[in-house]
NUKOLDO-697777 format. One record per residue: residue number from 1; residue in three letters; x, y, z of N, C-alpha, C in turn. Coordinates in pm, whole numbers. Atoms other than C-alpha are relative to their C-alpha. Layout:
N
n, res, n_c1, n_c2, n_c3, ca_c1, ca_c2, ca_c3, c_c1, c_c2, c_c3
NUM, Ala, X, Y, Z, X, Y, Z, X, Y, Z
...
//
This chain:
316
n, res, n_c1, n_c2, n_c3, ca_c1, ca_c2, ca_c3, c_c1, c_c2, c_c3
1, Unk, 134, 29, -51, 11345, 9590, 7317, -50, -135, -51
2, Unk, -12, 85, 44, 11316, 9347, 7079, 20, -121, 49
3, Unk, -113, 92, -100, 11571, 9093, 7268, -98, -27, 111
4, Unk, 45, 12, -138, 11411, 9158, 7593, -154, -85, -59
5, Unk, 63, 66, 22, 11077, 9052, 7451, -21, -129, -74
6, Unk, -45, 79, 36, 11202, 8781, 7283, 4, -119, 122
7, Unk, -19, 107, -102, 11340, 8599, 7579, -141, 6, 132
8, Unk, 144, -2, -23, 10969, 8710, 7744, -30, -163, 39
9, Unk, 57, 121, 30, 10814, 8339, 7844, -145, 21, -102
10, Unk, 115, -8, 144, 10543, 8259, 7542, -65, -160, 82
11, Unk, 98, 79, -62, 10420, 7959, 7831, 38, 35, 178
12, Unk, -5, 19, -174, 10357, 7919, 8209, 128, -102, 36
13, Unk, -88, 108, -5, 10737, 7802, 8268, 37, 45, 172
14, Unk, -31, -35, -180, 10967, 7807, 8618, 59, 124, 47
15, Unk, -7, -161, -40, 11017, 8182, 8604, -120, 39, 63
16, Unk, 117, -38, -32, 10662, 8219, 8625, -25, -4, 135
17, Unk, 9, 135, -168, 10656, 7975, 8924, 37, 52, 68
18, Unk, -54, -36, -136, 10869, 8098, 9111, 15, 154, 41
19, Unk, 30, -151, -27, 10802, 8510, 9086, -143, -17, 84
20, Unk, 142, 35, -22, 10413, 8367, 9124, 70, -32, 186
21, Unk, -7, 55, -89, 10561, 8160, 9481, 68, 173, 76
22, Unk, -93, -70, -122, 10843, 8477, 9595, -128, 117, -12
23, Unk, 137, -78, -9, 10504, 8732, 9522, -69, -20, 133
24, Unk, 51, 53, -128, 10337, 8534, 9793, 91, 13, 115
25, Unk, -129, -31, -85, 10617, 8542, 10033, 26, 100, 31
26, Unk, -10, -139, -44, 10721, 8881, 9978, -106, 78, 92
27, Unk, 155, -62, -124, 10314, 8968, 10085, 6, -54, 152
28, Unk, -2, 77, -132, 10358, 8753, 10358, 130, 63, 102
29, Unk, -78, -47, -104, 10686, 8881, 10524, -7, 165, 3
30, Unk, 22, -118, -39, 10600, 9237, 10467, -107, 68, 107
31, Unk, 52, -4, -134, 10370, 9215, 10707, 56, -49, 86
32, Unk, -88, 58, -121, 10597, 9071, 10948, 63, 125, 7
33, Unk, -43, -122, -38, 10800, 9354, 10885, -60, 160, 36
34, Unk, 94, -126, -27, 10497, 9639, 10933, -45, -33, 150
35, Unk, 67, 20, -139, 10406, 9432, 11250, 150, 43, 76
36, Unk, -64, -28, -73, 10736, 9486, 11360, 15, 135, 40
37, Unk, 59, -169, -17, 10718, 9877, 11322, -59, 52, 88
38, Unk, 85, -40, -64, 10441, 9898, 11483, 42, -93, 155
39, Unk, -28, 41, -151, 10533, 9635, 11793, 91, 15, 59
40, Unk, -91, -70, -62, 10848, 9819, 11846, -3, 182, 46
41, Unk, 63, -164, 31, 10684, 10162, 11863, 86, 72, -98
42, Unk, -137, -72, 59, 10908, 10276, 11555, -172, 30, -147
43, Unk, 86, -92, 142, 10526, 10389, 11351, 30, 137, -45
44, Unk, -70, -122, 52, 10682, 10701, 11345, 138, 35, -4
45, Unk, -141, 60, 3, 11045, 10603, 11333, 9, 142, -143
46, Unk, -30, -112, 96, 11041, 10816, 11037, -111, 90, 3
47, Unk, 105, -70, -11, 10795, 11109, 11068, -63, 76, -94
48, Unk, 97, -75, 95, 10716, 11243, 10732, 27, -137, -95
49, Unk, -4, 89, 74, 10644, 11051, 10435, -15, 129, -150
50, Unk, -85, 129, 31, 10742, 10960, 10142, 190, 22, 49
51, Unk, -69, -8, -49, 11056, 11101, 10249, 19, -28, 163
52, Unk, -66, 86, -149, 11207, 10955, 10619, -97, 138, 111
53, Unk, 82, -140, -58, 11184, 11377, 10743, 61, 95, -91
54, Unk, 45, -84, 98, 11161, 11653, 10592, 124, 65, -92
55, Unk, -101, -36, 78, 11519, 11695, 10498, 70, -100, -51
56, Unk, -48, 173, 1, 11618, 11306, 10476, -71, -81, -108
57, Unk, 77, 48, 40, 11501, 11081, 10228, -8, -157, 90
58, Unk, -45, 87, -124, 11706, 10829, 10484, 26, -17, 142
59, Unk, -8, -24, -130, 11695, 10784, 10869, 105, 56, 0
60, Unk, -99, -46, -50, 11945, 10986, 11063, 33, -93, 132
61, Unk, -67, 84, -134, 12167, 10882, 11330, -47, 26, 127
62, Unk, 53, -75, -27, 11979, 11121, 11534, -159, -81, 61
63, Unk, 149, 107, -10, 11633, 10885, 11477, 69, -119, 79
64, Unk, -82, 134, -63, 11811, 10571, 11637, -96, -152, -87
65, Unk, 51, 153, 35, 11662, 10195, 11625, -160, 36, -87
66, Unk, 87, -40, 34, 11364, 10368, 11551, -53, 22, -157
67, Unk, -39, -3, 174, 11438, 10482, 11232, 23, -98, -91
68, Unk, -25, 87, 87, 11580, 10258, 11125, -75, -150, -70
69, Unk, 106, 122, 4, 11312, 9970, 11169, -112, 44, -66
70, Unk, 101, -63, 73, 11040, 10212, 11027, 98, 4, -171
71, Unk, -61, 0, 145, 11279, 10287, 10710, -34, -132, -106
72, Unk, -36, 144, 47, 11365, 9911, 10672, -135, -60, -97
73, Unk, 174, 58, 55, 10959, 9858, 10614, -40, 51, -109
74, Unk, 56, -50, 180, 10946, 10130, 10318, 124, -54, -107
75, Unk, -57, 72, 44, 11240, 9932, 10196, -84, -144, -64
76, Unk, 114, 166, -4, 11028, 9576, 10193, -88, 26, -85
77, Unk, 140, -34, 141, 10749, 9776, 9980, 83, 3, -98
78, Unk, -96, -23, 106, 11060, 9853, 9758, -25, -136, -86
79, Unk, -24, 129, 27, 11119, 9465, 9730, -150, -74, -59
80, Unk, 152, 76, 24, 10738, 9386, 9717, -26, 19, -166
81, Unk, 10, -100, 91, 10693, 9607, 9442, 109, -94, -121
82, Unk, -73, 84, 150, 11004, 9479, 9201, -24, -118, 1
83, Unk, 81, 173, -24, 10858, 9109, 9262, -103, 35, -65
84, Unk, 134, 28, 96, 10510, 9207, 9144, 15, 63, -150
85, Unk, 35, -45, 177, 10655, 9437, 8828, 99, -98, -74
86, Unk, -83, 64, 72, 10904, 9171, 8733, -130, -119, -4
87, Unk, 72, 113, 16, 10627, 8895, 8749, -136, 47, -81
88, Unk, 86, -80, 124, 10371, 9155, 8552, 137, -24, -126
89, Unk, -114, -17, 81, 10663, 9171, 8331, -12, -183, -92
90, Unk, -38, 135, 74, 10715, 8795, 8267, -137, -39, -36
91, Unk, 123, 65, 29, 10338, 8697, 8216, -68, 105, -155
92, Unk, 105, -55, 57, 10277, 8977, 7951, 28, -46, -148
93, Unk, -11, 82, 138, 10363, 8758, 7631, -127, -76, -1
94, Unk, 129, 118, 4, 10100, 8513, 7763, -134, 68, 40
95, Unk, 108, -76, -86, 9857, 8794, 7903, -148, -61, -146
96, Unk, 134, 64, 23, 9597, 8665, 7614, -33, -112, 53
97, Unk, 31, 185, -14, 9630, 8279, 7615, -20, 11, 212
98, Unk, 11, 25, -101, 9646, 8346, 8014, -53, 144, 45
99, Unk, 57, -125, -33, 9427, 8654, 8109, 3, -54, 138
100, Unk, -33, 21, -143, 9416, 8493, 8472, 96, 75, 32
101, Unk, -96, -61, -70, 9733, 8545, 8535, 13, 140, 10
102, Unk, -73, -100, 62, 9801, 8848, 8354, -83, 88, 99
103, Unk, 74, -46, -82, 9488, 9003, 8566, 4, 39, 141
104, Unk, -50, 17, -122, 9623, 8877, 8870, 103, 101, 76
105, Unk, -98, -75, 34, 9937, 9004, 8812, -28, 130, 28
106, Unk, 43, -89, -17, 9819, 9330, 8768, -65, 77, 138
107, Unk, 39, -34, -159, 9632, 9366, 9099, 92, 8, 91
108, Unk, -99, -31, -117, 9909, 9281, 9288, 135, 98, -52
109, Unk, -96, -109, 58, 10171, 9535, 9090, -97, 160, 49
110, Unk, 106, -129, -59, 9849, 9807, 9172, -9, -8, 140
111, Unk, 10, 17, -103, 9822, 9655, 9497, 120, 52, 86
112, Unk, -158, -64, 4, 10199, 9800, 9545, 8, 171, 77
113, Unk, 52, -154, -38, 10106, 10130, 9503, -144, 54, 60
114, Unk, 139, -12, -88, 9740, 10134, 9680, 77, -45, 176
115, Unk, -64, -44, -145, 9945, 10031, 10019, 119, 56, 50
116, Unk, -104, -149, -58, 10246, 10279, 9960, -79, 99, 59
117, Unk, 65, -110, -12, 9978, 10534, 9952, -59, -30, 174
118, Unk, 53, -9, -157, 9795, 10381, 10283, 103, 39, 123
119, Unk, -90, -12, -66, 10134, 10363, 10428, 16, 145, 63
120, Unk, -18, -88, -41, 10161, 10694, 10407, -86, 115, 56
121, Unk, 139, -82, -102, 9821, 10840, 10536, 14, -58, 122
122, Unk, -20, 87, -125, 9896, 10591, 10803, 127, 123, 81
123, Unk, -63, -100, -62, 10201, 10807, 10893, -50, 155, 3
124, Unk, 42, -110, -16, 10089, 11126, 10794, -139, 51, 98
125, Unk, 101, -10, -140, 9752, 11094, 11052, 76, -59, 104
126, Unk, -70, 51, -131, 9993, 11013, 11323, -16, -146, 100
127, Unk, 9, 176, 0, 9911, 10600, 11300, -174, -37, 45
128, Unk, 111, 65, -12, 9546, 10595, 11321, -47, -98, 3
129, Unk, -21, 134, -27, 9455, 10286, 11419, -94, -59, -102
130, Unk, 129, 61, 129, 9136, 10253, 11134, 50, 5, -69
131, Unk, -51, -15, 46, 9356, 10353, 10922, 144, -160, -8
132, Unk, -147, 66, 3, 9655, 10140, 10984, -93, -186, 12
133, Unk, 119, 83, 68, 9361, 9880, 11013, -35, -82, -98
134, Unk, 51, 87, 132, 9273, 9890, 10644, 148, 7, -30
135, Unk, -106, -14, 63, 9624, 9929, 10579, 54, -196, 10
136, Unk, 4, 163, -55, 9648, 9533, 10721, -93, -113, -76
137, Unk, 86, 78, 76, 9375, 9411, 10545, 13, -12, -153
138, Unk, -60, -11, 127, 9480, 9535, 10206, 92, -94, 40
139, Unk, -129, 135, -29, 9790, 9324, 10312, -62, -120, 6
140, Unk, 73, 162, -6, 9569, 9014, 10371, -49, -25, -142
141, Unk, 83, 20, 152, 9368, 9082, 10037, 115, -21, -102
142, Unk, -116, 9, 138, 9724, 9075, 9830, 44, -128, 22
143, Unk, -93, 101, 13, 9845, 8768, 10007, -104, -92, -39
144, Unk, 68, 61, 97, 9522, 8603, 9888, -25, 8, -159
145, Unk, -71, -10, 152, 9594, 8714, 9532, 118, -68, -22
146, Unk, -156, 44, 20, 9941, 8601, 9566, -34, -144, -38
147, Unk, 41, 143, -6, 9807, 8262, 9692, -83, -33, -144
148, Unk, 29, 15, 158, 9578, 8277, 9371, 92, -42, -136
149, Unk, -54, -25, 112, 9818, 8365, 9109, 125, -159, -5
150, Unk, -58, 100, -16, 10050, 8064, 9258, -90, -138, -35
151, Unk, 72, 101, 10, 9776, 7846, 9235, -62, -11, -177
152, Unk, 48, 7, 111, 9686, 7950, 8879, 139, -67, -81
153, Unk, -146, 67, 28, 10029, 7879, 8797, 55, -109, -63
154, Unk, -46, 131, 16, 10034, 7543, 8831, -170, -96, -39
155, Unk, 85, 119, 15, 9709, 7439, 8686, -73, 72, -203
156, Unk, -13, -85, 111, 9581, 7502, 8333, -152, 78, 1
157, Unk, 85, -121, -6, 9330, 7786, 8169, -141, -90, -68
158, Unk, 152, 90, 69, 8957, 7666, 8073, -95, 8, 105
159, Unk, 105, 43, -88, 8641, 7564, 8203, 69, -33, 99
160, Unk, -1, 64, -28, 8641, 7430, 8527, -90, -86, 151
161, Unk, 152, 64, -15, 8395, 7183, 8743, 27, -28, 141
162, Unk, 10, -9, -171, 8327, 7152, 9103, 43, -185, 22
163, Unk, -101, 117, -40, 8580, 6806, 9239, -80, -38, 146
164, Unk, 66, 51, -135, 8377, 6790, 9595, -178, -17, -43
165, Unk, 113, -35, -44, 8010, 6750, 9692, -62, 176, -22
166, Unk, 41, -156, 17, 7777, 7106, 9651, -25, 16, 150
167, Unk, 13, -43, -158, 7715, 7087, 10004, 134, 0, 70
168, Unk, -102, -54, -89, 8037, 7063, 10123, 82, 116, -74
169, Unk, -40, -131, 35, 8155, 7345, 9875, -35, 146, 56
170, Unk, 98, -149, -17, 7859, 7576, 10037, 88, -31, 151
171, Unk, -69, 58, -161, 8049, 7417, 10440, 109, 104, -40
172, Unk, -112, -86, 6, 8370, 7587, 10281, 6, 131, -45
173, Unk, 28, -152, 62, 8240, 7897, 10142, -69, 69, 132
174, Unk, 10, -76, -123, 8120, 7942, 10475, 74, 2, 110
175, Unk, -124, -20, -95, 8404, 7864, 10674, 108, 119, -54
176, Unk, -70, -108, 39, 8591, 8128, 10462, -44, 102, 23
177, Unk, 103, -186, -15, 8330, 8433, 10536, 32, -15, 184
178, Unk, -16, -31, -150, 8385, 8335, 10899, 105, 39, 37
179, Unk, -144, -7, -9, 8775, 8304, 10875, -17, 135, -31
180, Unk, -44, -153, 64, 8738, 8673, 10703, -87, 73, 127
181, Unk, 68, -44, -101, 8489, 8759, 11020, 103, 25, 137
182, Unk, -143, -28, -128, 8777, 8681, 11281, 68, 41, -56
183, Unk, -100, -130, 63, 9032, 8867, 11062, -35, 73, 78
184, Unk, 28, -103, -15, 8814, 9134, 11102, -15, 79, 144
185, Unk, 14, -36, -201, 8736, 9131, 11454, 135, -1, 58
186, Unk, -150, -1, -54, 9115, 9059, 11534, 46, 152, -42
187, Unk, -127, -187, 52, 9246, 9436, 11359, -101, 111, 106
188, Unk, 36, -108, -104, 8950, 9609, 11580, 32, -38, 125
189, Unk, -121, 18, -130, 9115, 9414, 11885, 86, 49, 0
190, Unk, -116, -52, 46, 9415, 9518, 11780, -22, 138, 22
191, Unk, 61, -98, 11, 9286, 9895, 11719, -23, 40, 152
192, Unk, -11, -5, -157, 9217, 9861, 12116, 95, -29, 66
193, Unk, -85, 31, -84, 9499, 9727, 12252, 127, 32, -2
194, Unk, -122, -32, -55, 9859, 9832, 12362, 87, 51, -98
195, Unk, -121, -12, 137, 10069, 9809, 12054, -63, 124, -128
196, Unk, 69, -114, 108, 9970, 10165, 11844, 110, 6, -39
197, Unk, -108, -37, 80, 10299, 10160, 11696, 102, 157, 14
198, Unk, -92, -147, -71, 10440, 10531, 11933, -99, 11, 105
199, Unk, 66, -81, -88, 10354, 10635, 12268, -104, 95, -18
200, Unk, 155, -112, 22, 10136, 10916, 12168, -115, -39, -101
201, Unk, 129, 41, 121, 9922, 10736, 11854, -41, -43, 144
202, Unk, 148, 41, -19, 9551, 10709, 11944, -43, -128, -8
203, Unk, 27, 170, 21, 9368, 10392, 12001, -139, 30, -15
204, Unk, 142, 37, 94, 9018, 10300, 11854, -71, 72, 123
205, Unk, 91, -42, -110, 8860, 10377, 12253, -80, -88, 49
206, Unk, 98, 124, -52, 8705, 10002, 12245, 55, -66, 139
207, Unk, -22, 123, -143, 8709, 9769, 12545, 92, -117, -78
208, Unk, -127, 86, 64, 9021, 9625, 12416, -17, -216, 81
209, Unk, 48, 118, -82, 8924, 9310, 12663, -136, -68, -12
210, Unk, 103, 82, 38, 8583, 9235, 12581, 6, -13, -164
211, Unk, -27, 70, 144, 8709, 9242, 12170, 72, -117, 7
212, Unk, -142, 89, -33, 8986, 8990, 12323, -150, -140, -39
213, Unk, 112, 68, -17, 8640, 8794, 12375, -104, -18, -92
214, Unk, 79, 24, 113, 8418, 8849, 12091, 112, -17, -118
215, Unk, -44, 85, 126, 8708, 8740, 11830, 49, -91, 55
216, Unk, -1, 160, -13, 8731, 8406, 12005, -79, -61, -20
217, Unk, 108, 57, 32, 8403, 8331, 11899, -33, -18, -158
218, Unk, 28, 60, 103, 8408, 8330, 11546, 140, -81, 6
219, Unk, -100, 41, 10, 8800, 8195, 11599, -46, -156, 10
220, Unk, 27, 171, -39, 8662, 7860, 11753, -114, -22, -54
221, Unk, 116, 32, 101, 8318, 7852, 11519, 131, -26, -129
222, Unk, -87, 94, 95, 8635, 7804, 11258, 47, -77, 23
223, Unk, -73, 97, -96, 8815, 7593, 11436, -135, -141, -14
224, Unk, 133, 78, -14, 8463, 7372, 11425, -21, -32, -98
225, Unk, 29, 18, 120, 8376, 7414, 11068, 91, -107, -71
226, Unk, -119, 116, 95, 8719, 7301, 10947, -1, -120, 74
227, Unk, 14, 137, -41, 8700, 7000, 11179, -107, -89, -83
228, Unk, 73, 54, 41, 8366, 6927, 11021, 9, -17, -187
229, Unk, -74, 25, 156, 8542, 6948, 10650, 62, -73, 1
230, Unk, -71, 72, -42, 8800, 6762, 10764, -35, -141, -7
231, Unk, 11, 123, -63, 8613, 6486, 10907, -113, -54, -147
232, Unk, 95, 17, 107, 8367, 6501, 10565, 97, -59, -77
233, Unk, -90, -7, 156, 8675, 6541, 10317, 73, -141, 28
234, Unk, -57, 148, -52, 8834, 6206, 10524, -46, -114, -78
235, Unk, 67, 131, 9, 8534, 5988, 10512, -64, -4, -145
236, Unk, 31, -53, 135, 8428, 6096, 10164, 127, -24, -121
237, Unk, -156, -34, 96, 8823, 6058, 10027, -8, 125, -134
238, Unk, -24, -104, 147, 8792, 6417, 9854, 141, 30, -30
239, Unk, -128, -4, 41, 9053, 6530, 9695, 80, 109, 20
240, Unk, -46, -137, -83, 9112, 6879, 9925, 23, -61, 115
241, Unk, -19, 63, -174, 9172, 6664, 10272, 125, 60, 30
242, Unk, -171, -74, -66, 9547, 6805, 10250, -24, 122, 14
243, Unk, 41, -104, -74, 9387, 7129, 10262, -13, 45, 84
244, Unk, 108, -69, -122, 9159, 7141, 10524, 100, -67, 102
245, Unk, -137, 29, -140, 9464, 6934, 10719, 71, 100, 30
246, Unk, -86, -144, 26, 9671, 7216, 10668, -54, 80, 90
247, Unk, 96, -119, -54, 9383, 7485, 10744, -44, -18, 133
248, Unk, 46, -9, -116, 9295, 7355, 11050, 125, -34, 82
249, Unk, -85, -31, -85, 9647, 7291, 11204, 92, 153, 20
250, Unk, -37, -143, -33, 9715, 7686, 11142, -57, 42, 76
251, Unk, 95, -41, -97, 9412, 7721, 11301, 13, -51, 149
252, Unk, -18, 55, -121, 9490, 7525, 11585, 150, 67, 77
253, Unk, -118, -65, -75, 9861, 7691, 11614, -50, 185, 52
254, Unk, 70, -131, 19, 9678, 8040, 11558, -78, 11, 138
255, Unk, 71, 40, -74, 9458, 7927, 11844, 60, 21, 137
256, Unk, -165, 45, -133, 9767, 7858, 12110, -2, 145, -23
257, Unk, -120, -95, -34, 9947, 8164, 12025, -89, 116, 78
258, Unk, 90, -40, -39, 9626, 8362, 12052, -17, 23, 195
259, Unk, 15, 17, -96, 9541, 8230, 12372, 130, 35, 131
260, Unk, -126, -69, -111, 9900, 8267, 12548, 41, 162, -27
261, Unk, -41, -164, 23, 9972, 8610, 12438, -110, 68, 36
262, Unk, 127, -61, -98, 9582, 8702, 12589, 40, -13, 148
263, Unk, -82, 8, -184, 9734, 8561, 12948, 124, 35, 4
264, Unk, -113, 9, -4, 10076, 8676, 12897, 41, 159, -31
265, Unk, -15, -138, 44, 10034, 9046, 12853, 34, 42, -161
266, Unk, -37, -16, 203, 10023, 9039, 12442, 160, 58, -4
267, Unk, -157, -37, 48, 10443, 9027, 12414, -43, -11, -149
268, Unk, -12, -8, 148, 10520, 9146, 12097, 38, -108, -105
269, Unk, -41, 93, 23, 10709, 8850, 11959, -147, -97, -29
270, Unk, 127, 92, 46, 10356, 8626, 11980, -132, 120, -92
271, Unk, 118, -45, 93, 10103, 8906, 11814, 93, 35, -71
272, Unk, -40, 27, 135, 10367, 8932, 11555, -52, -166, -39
273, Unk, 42, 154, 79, 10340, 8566, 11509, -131, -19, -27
274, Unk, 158, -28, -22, 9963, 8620, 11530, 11, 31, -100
275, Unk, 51, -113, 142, 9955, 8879, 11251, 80, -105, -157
276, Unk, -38, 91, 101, 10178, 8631, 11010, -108, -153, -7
277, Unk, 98, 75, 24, 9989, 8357, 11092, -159, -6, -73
278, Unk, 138, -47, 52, 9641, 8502, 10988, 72, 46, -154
279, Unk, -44, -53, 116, 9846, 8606, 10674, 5, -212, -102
280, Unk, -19, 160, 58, 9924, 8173, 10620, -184, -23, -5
281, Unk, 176, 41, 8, 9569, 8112, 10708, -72, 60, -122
282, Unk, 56, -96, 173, 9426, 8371, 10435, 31, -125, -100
283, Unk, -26, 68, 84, 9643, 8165, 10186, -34, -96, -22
284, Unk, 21, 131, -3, 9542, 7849, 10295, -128, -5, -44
285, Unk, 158, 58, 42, 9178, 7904, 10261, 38, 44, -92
286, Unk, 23, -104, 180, 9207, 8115, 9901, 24, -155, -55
287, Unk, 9, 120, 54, 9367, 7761, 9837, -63, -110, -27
288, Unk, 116, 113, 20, 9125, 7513, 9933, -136, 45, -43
289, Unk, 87, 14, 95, 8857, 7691, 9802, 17, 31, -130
290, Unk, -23, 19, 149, 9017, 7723, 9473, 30, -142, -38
291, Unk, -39, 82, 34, 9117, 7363, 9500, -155, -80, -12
292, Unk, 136, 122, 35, 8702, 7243, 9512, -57, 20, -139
293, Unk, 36, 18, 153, 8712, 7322, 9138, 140, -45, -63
294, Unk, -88, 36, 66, 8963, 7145, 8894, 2, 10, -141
295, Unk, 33, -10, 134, 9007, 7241, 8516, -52, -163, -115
296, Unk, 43, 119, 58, 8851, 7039, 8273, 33, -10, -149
297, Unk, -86, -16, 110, 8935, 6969, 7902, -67, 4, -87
298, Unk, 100, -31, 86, 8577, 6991, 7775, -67, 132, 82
299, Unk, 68, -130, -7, 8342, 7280, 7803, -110, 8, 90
300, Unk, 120, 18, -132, 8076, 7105, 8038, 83, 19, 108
301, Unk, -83, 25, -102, 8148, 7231, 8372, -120, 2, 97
302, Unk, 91, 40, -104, 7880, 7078, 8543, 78, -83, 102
303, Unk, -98, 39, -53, 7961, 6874, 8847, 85, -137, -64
304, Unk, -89, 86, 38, 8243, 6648, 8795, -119, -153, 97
305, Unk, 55, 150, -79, 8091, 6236, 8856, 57, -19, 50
306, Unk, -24, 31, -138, 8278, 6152, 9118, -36, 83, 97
307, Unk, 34, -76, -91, 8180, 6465, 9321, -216, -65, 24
308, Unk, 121, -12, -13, 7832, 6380, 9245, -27, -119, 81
309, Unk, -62, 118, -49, 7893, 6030, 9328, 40, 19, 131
310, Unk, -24, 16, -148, 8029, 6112, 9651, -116, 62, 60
311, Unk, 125, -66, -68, 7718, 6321, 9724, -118, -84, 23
312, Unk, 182, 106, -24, 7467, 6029, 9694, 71, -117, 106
313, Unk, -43, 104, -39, 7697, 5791, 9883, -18, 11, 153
314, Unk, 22, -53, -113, 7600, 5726, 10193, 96, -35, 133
315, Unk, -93, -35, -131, 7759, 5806, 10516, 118, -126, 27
316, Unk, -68, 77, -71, 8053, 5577, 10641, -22, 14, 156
//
């Protein structure tokens, strides 16, 4: 035991890094693989849980493609899972000097077992769509932890002081409540429309076509905001512009795919790419608004002078 804690890291080195980066990743393609489940109708591919069925802990030959694509997905939690306890694992030498992480960490190793469990109310109510819902959103809320814990990663522990303007911090704190507004409105679209993951699962009962329509309206109010960050963080030279570049060409691909898979009979293939995409987007904002504060090496964490400085300067 000894040994093992021994070779433990005692700093933030490139073990950390890179459990912190495949953490993120793993959150991110396990939803690729739950969207596939569900956009192949294989949500009940296996029909009892935690076992496959009731005599199986593994598909039968019997279940076909079905099976096997539902299995594959409580496999992926497998993988999710030894990623977040091997990266709890490596941070707990430093869990004082770095309570961030160690915190972090933690959520997403709990976060593990909080969407095995949904997983399996999800199957066991025969794929409820509110259900399978929050089961999606928990998935969004881990890959913004992920994105966190990567980002803590690589910066150090302390005070630290707002790097932009206060007005354009309050611009991005509200382009993020909106981005989390179209999430939200996209899973009760979803909830209405075609893809319930089996012929017989239930659907929400909404006007799957007029939600198609009210989450394009906060979609393109983001789409707006980040332009107007964008065009601030430019003429301002802050020091998030690779951000909001970023954030708004997901948004703009997010936008496309959106739009052709609304005229194109939602093929599966584009609202998968849909459902990953909104998974990059998440990350991207958790990033840029963790990137409008930067650690500092004293204890004042008022604003940083150049932010303030850019706030009195006037317009280009």
């Amino acid at each position: 035991m000894s040994r093992i804690s021994a070779w433990l890291p005692t700093r933030v080195d490139a073990r950390i890094r890179l459990f912190a980066w495949l953490s993120l990743i793993s959150e991110i393609v396990i939803v690729g693989t739950g969207g596939a489940v569900r956009l192949t109708a294989s949500g009940l591919g296996c029909p009892t849980w935690p076992t496959c069925t009731a005599e199986s802990l593994v598909p039968t030959p019997e279940m076909g493609i079905h099976g096997v694509i539902e299995f594959a997905n409580r496999l992926m939690t497998g993988v999710v899972g030894l990623v977040a306890i091997a990266t709890f694992v490596l941070v707990w030498r430093i869990r004082r000097e770095r309570r961030d992480l160690f915190v972090l960490a933690l959520v997403l190793a709990l976060g593990v077992l909080v969407q095995a469990l949904l997983g399996g109310v999800t199957v066991l109510t025969g794929l409820n769509p509110f259900i399978v819902g929050l089961h999606f959103i928990v998935s969004l809320l881990m890959v913004c932890v992920a994105a966190a814990l990567v980002y803590r990663t690589t910066t150090t522990p302390g005070p630290r002081r707002r790097v932009v303007p206060a007005w354009f911090a309050r611009l991005a704190h509200a382009t993020s409540a909106v981005v989390a507004i179209t999430i939200a409105v996209g899973v009760v679209t979803t909830a209405s429309g075609p893809h319930s993951g089996d012929s017989d699962a239930v659907r929400s009962g909404f006007d799957a076509e007029l939600f198609e329509h009210v989450h394009a309206w906060p979609a393109y109010a983001t789409a707006l905001l980040t332009v107007l960050l964008l065009a601030a963080s430019v003429t301002r030279g802050l020091p998030v512009t690779g951000w909001v570049a970023g954030l708004l060409g997901i948004e703009a691909v997010q936008i496309v795919v959106g739009l052709v898979q609304a005229r194109t009979g939602l093929p599966p293939v584009l609202v998968g790419a849909h459902m990953v995409l909104a998974c990059c987007l998440a990350a991207v904002m958790t990033a840029l608004i963790l990137h409008l504060k930067a650690p500092v090496a004293g204890a004042d964490a008022s604003p940083a002078p150049a932010a303030a400085s850019a706030a009195r300067a006037p317009q280009a």
